[in-house]
N, C-alpha and C positions, 0 to 999 in steps of 0.2 A: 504493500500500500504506500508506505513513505517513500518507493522508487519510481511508482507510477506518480507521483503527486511531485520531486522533482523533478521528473524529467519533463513530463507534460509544465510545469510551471517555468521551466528553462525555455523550452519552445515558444512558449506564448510571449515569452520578452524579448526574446529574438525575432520574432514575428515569424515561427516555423509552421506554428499552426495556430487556429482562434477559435477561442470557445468564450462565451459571456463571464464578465465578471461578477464576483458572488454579492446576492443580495438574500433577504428572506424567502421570496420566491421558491429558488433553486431548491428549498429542503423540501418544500412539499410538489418540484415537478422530479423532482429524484426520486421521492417516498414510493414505495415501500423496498427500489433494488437494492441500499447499501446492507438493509436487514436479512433480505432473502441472499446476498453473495456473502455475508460473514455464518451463516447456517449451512450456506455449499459447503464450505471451507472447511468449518469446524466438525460436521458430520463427515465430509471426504475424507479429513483424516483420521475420526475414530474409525471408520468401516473398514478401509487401507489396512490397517494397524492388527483386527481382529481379525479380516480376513483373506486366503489365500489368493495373488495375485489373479490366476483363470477364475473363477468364484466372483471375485469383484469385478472382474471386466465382464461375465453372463452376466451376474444381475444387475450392472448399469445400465442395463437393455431394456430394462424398462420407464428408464427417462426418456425413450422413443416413443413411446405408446403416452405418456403419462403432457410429453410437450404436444401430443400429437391433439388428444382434449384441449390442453389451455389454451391453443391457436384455435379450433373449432369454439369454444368457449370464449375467449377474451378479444380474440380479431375477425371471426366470423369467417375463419377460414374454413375451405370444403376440399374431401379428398377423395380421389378414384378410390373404384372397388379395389382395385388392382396392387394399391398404395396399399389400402387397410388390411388385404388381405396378406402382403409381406410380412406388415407389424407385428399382425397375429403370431405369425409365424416364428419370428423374431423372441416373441416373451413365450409362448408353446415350448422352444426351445429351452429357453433360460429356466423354465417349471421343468421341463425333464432332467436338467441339469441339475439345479439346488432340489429332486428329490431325495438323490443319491448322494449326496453330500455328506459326506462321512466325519467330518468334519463340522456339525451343526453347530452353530452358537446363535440364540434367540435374538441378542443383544446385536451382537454383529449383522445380523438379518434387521434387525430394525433401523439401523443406524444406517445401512447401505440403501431403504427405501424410503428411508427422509431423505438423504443427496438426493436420491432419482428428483423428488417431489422438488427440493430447493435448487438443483440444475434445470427445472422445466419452467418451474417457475419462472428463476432467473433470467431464464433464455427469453422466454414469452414478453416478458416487461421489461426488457434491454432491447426487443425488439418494438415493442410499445412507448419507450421513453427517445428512440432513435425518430420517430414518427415528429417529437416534437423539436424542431427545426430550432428555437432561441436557444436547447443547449448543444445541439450538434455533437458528432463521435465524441469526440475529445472532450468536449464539456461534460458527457455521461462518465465517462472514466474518472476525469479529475475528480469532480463532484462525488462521485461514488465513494473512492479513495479519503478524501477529505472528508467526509461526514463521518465515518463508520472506524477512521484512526484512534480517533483519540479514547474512544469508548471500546472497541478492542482491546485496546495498552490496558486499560484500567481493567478490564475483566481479566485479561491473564497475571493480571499483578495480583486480582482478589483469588483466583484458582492455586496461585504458588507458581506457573506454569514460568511467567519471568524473571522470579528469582532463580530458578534452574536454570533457564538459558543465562542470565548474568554469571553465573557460578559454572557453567561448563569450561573444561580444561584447554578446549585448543584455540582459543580468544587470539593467543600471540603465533599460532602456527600460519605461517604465510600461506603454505598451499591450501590450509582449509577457509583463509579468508579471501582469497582470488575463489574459490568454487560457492563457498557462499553468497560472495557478489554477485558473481555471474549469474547465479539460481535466481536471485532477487532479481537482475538484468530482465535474464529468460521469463520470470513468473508476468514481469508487463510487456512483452513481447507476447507472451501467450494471452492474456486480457485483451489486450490490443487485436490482434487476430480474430480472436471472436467476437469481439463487438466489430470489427469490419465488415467480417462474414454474415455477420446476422444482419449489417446494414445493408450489403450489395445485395442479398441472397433470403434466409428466412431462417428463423429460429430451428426450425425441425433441420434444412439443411446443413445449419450449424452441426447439431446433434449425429446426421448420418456422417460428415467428416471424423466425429469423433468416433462413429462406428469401424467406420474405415480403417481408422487406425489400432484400434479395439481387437481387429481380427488376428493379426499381426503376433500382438501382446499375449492373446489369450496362449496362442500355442509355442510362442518360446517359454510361458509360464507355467508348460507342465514342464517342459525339461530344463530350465534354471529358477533359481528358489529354492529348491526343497522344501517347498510345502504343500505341494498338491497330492492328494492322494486319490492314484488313479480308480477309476471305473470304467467298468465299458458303459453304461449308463448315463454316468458323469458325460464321456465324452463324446456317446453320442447327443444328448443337448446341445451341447459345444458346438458339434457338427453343423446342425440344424440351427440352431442360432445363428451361426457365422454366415451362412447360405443364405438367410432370410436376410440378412445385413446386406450382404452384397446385392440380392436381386432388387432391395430397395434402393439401394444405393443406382442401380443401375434404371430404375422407373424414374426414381426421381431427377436425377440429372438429366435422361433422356424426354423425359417430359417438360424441362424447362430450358428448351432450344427458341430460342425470339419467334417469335410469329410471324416474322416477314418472311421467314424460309419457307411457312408452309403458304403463305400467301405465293412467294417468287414459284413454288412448288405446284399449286393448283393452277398460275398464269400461264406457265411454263405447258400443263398439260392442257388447256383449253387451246392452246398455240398450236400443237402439234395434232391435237383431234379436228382444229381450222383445218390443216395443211392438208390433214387426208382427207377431209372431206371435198375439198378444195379438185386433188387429186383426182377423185372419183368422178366427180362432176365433168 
């Protein structure tokens, strides 16, 4: 948060990029993202923590099904049968999968279906707050950043959480302070990215990129880790999930080709049905 709020605030004096400056306004055209992206956060990484890498990557699969409601529900979006029927497919999988999960923990299972709910959220109303033009990309991130700081600090101060990190031993080791810069660098690099994404494009195809990359992860996760405990069961979910990922992944990108191609598309054949008829005559 304090890397996204310098850098974007270095930009803006430089004149790199513009976003409005803060008045009372901005808290309530911000309201409610800066509370739904510190619940991504804090649930993301208790679920991480309790649960085995493959495990955590099927059941984030259901923030596809879950943003798929809150765009129908909060933007009045409408999706092919074709669409809905992947999705299914997609969470089908992910229930075959966390059947056999030999490995059950209640906690852990609750904690990874609050993310789903505060990633869809989040996605829905970053795509909703993008809509309003006086704060523009940049003004949603800064603003996000800046509200949600200071009251963070103060909550992991009241958990003990920041006097641990204060009191951690590699403070003065140089290599671990060049990778934990860089991770802060990368963390608004990746914010950044996704509020782009969601701005050119739509919260759910936010979510299937993350799918996309999701496939990847799940299956170097049974073989590095040591924590997945095989089934054939388990891995057929896996299967099936990752397949309903990709064939959504493959509707949806293929269904949001510009519409002047299918226009140049249908000119093109009304031309050539002229020319033979033209011919016969």
């Amino acid at each position: 948060m304090i890397t996204t709020i310098v850098v974007l605030y270095l930009a803006k004096k430089s004149n790199t990029v513009k976003f409005p400056d803060f008045d009372r306004s901005v808290v309530l055209k911000i309201f409610p993202l800066p509370l739904l992206y510190v619940g991504n956060h804090v649930t993301g990484l208790a679920s991480t923590k309790k649960l085995s890498l493959p495990m955590f990557t099927v059941l984030r699969k259901f923030t596809i099904l879950m943003t798929m409601i809150l765009e129908a529900y909060l933007l009045r979006k409408t999706f092919s049968r074709r669409l809905i029927c992947s999705v299914v497919t997609i969470v089908f999988g992910a229930m075959v999968a966390a059947s056999s999960d030999l490995a059950f923990d209640m906690e852990a299972y609750t904690f990874i279906l609050l993310n789903d709910a505060f990633t869809a959220a989040t996605g829905v109303y970053t795509k909703k707050k993008l809509g309003d033009q006086s704060l523009g990309k940049y003004g949603v991130l800064f603003y996000n950043s800046l509200i949600i700081v200071l009251p963070t600090l103060l909550a992991s101060a009241f958990t003990g959480d920041l006097t641990k990190a204060l009191l951690f031993e590699d403070w003065s080791n140089v290599a671990f302070m060049l990778c934990f810069l860089l991770s802060c660098f990368m963390g608004f690099v990746l914010m950044c990215s996704i509020v782009l994404c969601s701005f050119y494009n739509s919260a759910l195809t936010t979510t299937v990129v993350g799918a996309i990359k999701n496939v990847a992860v799940a299956y170097i996760g049974i073989f590095v880790g040591g924590d997945y405990m095989f089934s054939w069961i388990n891995f057929l979910g896996l299967s099936i999930c990752m397949s309903g990922g990709i064939v959504y992944s493959y509707l949806t990108f293929n269904s949001s080709q510009p519409p002047g191609n299918n226009a140049e598309g249908t000119q093109e054949q009304k031309i050539l049905i002229s020319e033979d008829l033209s011919r016969k005559d």
